[in-house]
Backbone as JSON, one array per atom type, in Angstrom:
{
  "sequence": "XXXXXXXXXXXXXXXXXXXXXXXXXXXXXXXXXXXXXXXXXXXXXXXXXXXXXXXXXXXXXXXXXXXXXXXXXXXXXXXXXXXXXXXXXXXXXXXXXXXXXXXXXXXXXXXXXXXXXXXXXXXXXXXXXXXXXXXXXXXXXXXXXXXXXXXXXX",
  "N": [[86.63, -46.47, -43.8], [85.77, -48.29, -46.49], [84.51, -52.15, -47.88], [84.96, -53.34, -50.69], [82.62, -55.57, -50.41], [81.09, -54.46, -49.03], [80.69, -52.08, -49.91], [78.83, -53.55, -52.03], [76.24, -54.18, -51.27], [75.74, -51.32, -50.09], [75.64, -49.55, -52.54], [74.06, -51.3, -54.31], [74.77, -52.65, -56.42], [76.98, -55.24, -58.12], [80.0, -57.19, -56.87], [82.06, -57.11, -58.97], [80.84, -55.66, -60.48], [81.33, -53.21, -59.36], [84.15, -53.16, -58.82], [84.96, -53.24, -61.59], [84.3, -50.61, -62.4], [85.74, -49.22, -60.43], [88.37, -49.89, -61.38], [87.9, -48.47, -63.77], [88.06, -45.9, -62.99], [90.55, -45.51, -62.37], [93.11, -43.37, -61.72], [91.74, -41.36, -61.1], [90.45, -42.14, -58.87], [92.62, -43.42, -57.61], [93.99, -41.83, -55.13], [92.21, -41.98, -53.0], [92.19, -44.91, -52.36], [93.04, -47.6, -50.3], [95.21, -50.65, -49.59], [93.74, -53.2, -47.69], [93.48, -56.05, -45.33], [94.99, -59.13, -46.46], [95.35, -58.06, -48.89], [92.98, -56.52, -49.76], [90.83, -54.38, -51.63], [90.13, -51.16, -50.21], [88.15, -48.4, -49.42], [88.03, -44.6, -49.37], [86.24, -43.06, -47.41], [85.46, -40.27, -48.72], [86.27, -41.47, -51.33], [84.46, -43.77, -51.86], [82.02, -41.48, -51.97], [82.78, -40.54, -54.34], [82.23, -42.85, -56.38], [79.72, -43.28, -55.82], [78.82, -41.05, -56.68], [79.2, -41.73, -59.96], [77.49, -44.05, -60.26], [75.32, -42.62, -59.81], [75.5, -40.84, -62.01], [75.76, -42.19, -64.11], [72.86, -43.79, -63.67], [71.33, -41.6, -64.6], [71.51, -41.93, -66.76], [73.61, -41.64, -68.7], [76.71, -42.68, -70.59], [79.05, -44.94, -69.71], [81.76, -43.6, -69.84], [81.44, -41.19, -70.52], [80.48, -40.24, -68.16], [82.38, -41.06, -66.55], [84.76, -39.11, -67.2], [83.51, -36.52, -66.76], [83.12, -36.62, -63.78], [85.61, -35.88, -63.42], [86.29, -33.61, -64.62], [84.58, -32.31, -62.34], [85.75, -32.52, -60.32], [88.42, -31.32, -60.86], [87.43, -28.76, -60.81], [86.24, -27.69, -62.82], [83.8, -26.61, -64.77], [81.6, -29.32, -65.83], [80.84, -30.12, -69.08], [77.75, -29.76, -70.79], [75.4, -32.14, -71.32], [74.53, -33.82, -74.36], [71.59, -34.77, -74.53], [70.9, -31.75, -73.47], [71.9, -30.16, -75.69], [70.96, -30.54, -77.57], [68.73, -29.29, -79.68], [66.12, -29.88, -80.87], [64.48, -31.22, -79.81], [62.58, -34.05, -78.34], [63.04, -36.8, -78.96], [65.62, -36.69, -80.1], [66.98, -36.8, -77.59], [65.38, -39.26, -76.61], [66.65, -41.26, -78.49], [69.4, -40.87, -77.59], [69.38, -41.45, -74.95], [68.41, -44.11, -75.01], [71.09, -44.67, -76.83], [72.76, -45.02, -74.64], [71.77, -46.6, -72.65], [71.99, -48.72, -74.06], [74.7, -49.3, -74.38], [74.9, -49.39, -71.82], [73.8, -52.01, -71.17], [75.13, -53.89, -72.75], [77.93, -54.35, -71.92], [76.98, -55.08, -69.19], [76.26, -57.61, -70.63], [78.35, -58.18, -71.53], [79.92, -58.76, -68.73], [78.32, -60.72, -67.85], [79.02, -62.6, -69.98], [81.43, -63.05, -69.11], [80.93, -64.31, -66.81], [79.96, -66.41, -66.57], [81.47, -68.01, -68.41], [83.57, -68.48, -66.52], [82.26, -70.28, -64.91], [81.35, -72.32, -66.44], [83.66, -73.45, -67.2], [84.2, -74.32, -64.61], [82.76, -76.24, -64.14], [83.32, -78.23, -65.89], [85.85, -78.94, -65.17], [84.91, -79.94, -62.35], [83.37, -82.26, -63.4], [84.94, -83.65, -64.37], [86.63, -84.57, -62.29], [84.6, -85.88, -61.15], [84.18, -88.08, -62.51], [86.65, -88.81, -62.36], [86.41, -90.62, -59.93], [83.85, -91.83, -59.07], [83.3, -95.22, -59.7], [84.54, -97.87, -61.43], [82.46, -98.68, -64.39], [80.56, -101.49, -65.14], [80.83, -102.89, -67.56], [83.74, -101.62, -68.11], [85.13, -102.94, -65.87], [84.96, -105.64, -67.25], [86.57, -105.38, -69.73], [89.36, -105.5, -68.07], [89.85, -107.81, -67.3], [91.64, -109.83, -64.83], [93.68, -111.94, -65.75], [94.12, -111.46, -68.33], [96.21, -110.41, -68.71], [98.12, -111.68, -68.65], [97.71, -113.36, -70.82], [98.28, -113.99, -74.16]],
  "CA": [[87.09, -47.3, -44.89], [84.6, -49.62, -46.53], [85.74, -52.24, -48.62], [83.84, -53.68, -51.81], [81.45, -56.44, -49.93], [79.93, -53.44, -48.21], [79.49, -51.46, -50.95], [78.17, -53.61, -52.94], [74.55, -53.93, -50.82], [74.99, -49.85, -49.99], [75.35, -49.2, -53.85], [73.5, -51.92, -55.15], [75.9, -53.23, -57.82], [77.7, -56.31, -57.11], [81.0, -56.86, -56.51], [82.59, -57.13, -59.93], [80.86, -54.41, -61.29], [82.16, -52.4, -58.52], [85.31, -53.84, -59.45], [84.92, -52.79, -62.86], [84.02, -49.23, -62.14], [87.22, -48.79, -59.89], [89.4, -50.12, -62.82], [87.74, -47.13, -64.82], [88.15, -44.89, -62.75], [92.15, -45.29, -61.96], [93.94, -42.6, -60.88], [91.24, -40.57, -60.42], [90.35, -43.19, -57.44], [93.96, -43.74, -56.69], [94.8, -40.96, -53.66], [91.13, -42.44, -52.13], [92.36, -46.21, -52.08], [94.3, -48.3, -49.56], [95.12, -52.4, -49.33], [93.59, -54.04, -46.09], [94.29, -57.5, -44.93], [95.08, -60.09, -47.82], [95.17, -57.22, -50.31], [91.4, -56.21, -49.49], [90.68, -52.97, -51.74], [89.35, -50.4, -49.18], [88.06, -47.15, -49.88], [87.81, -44.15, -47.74], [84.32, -41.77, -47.59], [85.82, -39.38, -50.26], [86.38, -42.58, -52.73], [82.55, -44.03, -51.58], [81.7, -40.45, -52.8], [83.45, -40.6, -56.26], [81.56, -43.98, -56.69], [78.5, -43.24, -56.01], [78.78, -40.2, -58.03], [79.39, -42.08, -60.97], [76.63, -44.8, -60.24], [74.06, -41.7, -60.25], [75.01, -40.11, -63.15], [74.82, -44.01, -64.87], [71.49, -43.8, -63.53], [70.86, -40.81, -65.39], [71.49, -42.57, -68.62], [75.17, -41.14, -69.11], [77.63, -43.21, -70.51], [80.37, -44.52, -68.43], [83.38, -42.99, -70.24], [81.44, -39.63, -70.03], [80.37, -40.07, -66.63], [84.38, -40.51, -65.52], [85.04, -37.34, -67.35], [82.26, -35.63, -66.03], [83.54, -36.45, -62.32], [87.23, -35.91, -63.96], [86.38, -32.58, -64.26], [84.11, -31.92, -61.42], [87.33, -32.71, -58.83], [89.89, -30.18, -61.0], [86.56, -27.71, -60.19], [86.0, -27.21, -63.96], [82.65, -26.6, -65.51], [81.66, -29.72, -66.94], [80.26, -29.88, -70.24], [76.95, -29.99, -71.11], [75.21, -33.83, -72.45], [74.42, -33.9, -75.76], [70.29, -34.02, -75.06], [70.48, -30.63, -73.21], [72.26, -29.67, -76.58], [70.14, -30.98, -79.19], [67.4, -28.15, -79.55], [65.47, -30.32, -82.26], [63.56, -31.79, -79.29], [62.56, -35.38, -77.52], [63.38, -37.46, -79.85], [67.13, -37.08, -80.25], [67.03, -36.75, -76.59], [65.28, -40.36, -76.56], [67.79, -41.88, -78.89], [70.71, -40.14, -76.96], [69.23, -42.14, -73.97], [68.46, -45.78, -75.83], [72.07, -45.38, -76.73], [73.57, -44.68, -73.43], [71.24, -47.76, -71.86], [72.25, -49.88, -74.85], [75.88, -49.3, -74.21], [75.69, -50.1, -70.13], [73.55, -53.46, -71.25], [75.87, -54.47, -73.48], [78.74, -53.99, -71.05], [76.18, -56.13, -68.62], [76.15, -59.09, -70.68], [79.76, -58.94, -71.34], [80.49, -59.29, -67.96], [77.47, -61.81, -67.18], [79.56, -63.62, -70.78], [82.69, -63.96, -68.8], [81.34, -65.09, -65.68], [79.31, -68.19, -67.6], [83.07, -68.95, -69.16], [84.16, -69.13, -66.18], [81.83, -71.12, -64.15], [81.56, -73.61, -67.24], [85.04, -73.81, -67.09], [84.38, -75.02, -62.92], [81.39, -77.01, -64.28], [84.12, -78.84, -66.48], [86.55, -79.43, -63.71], [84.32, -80.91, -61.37], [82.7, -83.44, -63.77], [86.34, -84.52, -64.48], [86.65, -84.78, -60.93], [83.8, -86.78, -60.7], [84.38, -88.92, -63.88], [87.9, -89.99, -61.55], [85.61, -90.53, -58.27], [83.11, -92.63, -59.75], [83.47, -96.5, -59.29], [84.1, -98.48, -63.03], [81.3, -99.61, -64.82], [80.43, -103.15, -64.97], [82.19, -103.07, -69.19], [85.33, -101.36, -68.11], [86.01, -104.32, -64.99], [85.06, -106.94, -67.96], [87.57, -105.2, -70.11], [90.38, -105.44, -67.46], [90.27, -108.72, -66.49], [93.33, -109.89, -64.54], [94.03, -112.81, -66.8], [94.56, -110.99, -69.44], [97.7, -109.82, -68.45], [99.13, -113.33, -68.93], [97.31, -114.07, -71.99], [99.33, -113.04, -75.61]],
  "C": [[86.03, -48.35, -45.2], [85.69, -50.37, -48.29], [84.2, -52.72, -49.5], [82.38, -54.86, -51.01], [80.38, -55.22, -49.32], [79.34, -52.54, -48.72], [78.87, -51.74, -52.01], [76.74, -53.84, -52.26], [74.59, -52.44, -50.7], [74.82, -49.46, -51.24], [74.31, -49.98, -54.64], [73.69, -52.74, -56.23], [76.54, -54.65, -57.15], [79.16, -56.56, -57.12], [82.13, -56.79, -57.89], [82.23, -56.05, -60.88], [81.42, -52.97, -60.66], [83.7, -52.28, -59.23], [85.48, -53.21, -60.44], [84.94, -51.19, -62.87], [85.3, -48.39, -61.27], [88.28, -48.26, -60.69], [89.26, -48.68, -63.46], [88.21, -45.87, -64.66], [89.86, -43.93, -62.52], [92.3, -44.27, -61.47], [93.37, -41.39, -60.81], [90.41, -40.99, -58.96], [91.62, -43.05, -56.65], [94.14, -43.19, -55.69], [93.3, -41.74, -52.79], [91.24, -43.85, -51.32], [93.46, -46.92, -51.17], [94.02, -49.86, -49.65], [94.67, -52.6, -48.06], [93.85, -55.07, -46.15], [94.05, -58.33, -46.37], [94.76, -59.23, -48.92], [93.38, -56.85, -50.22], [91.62, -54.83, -50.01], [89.84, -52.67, -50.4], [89.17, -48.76, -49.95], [87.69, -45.95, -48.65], [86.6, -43.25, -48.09], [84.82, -40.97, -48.65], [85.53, -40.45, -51.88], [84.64, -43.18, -52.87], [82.28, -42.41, -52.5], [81.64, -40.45, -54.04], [82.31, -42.05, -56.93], [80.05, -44.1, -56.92], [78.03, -41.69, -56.57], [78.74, -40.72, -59.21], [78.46, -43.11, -61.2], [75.27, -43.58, -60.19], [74.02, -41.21, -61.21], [74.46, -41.08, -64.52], [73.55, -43.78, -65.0], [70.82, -42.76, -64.57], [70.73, -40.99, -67.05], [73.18, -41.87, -69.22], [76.01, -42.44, -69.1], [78.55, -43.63, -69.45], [81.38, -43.66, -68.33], [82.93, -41.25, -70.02], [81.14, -39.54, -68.88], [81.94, -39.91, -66.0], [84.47, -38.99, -65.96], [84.27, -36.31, -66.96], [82.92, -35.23, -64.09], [85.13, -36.77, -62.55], [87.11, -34.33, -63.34], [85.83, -31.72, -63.25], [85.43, -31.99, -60.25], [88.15, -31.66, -59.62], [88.86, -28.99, -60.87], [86.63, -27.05, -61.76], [84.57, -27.24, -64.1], [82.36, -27.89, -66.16], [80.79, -29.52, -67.64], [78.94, -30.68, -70.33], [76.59, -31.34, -71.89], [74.51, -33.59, -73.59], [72.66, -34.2, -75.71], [70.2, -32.62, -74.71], [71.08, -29.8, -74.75], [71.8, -29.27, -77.56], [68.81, -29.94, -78.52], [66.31, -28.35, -80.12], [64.47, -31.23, -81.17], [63.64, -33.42, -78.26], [63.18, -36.53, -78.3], [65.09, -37.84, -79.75], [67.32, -37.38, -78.88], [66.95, -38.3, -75.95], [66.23, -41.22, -76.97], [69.39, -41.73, -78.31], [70.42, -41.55, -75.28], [69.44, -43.61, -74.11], [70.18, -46.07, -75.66], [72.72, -45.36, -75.58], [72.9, -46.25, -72.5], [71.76, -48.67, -72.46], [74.09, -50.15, -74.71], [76.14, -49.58, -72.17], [74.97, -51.8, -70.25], [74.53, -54.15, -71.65], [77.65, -54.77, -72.51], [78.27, -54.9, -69.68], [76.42, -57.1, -69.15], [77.75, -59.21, -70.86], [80.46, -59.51, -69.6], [79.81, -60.52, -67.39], [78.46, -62.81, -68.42], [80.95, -64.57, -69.48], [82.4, -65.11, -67.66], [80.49, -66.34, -66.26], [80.62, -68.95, -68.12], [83.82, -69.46, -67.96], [83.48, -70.42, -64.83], [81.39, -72.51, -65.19], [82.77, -73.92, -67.37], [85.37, -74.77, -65.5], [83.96, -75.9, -63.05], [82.52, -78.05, -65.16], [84.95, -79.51, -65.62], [86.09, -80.52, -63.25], [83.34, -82.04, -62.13], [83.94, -84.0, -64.4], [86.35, -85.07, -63.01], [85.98, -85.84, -60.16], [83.76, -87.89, -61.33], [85.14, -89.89, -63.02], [87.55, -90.94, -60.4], [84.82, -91.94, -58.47], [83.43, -94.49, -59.91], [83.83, -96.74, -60.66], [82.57, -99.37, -63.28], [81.8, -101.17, -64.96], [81.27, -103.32, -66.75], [83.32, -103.2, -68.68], [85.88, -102.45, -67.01], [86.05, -105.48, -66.24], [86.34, -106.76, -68.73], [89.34, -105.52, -69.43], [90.75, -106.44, -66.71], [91.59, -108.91, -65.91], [94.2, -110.91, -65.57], [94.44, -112.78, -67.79], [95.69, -110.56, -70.16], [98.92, -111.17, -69.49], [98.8, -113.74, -70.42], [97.97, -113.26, -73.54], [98.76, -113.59, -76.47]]
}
């Protein structure tokens, strides 16, 4: 059983894109997955398998959504289907652009997840300079403002 911290140095990915790639994969993951302590995904050598199946064919420049279906149908022991450069007979070219878009669609998918995690560590970065705002002694104004005397005075 390995759980995500471990495969994210043996895969290389880090733990949210792991994460992410699980999600995708649902319930063709599901019979592979168990909870460990405090809800800890775990996966067992079959599921590691499935994973790093789908992080090689990435590599290869394949979509994600066709990469799942690719190792959709490799597990029901179907044929899968041929990628769309071995198709194109018209040469390098389409082959190139077939690639571009397949890289341009896992970048893009990259920065969305590098977007969220900036939202949410400016969202921490917000926090803790409230935090520190409260912490912070008064300036020498805000004591003049608050004299005690003032109280009394109408």
């Amino acid at each position: 059983m390995y759980d995500i911290e471990h495969l994210s140095t043996r895969l290389a990915r880090t733990k949210d894109q792991l994460r992410h790639r699980v999600k995708l994969l649902g319930k063709t993951l599901e019979p592979y997955k168990r909870s460990g302590k405090k809800g800890k995904l775990l996966l067992t050598e079959d599921g590691v398998a499935i994973l790093e199946r789908l992080i090689q064919l990435e590599d290869q420049g394949i979509a994600m959504s066709d990469a799942i279906e690719i190792i959709r149908q490799e597990l029901d022991g179907d044929e899968p289907q041929s990628s769309p450069p071995e198709q194109c007979q018209s040469g390098t070219i389409q082959e190139l652009i077939w690639h571009l878009k397949q890289e341009n669609e896992f970048l893009k998918d990259q920065i969305r997840s590098k977007d969220e995690q900036i939202a949410q560590l400016n969202k921490r970065l917000a926090e803790l300079g409230q935090l520190l705002q409260q912490r912070l002694p008064p300036t020498r104004e805000e004591i003049r403002e608050k004299r005690w005397w003032r109280f009394w005075r109408r």
